[in-house]
C-alpha positions as CSV (number, residue, x, y, z in Angstrom):
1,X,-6.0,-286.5,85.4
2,X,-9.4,-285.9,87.5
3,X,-7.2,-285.0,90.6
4,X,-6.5,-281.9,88.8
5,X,-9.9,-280.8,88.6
6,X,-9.4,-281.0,92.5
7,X,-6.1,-279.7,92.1
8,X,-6.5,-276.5,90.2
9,X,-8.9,-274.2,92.2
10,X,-6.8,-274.2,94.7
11,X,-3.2,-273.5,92.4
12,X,-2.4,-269.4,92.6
13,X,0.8,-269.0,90.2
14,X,-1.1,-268.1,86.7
15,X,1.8,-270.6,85.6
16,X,0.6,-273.7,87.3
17,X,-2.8,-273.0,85.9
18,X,-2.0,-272.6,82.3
19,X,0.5,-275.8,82.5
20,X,-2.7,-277.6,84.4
21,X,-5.2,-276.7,81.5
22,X,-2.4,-277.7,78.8
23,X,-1.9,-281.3,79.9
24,X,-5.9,-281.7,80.5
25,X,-6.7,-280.2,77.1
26,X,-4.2,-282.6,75.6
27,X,-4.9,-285.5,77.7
28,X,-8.5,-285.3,76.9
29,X,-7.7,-284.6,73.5
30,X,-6.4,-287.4,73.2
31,X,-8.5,-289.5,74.6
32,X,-11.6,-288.0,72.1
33,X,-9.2,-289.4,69.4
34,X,-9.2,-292.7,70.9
35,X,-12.9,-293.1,72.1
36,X,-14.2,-292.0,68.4
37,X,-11.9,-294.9,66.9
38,X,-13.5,-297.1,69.4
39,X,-16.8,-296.0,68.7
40,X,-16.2,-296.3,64.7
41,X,-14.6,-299.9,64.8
42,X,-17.8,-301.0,66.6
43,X,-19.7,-301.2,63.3
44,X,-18.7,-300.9,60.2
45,X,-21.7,-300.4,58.3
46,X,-22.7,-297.5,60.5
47,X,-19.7,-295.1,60.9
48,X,-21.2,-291.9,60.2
49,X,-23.8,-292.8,62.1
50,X,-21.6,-293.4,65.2
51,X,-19.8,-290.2,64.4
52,X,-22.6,-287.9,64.1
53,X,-24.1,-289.6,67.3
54,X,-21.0,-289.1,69.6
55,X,-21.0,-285.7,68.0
56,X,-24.2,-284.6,69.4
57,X,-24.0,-286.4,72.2
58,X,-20.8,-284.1,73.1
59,X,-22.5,-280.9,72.4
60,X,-25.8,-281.7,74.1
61,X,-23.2,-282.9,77.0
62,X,-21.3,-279.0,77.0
63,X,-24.6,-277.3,76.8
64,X,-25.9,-279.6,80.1
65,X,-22.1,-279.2,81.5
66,X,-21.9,-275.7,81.2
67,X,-25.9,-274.4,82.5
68,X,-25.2,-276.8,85.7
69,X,-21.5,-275.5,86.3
70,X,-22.9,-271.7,85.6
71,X,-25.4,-272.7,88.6
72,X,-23.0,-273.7,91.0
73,X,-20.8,-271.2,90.1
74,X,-23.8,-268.8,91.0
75,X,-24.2,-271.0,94.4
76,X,-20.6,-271.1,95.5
77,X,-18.4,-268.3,94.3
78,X,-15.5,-270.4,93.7
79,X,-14.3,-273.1,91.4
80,X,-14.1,-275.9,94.2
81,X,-17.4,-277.0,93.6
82,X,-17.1,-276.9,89.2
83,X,-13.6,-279.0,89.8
84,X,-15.6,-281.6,92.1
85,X,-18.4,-282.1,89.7
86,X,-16.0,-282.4,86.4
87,X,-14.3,-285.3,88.7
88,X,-17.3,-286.7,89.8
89,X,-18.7,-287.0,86.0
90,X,-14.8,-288.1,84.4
91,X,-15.2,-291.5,86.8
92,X,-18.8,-291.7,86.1
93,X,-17.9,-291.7,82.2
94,X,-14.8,-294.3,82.8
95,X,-16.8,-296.6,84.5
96,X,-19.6,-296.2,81.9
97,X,-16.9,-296.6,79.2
98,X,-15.7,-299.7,80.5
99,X,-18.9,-301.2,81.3
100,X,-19.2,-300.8,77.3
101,X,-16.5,-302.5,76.5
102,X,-17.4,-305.2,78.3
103,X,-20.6,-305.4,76.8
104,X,-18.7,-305.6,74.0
105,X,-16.8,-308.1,74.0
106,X,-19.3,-310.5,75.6
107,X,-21.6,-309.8,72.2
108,X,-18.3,-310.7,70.4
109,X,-17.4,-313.7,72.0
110,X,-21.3,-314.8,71.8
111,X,-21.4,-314.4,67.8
112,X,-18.0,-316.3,67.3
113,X,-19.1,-319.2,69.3
């Protein structure tokens, strides 16, 4: 999935680039199911609060997103550079995600013994 933020400003049938944005869109829409199920089965007692959190967090993250990709836009002319820092930040999430879950589970295992 991140190759094809490296992968699609270089793709020139308007085809390619539709069927590239479809399977990102649903990949990652996906993915926002599964990572707000996470976040909710974290703590019961505070589900709306985890919601509401993620929530803002993903706006304040598209505001951020877009000003810096409007500015290198500005800078390059092309999409090369947008593509490399969507990639750069996707891996930068995973591993943050992961690192989370690991976090996780070591608190779990702690309480139970």
């Amino acid at each position: 999935m991140v190759l094809s933020y490296i992968i699609l400003p270089y793709l020139k049938s308007l085809i390619f680039v539709e069927y590239f944005f479809f399977v990102l869109f649903f990949v990652t829409g996906i993915l926002f199911v599964l990572m707000m199920r996470h976040l909710q089965n974290i703590s019961s007692v505070a589900r709306g609060t985890g919601a509401a959190l993620a929530n803002a967090s993903m706006y304040i993250g598209q505001m951020i997103g877009a000003a810096i990709a409007g500015m290198l836009f500005a800078v390059s002319h092309n999409f090369i550079h947008i593509g490399s820092f969507t990639t750069l930040l996707y891996i930068g999430a995973l591993f943050l995600f992961r690192k989370s879950e690991k976090l996780t589970e070591s608190s779990e295992t702690g309480i139970a013994s």
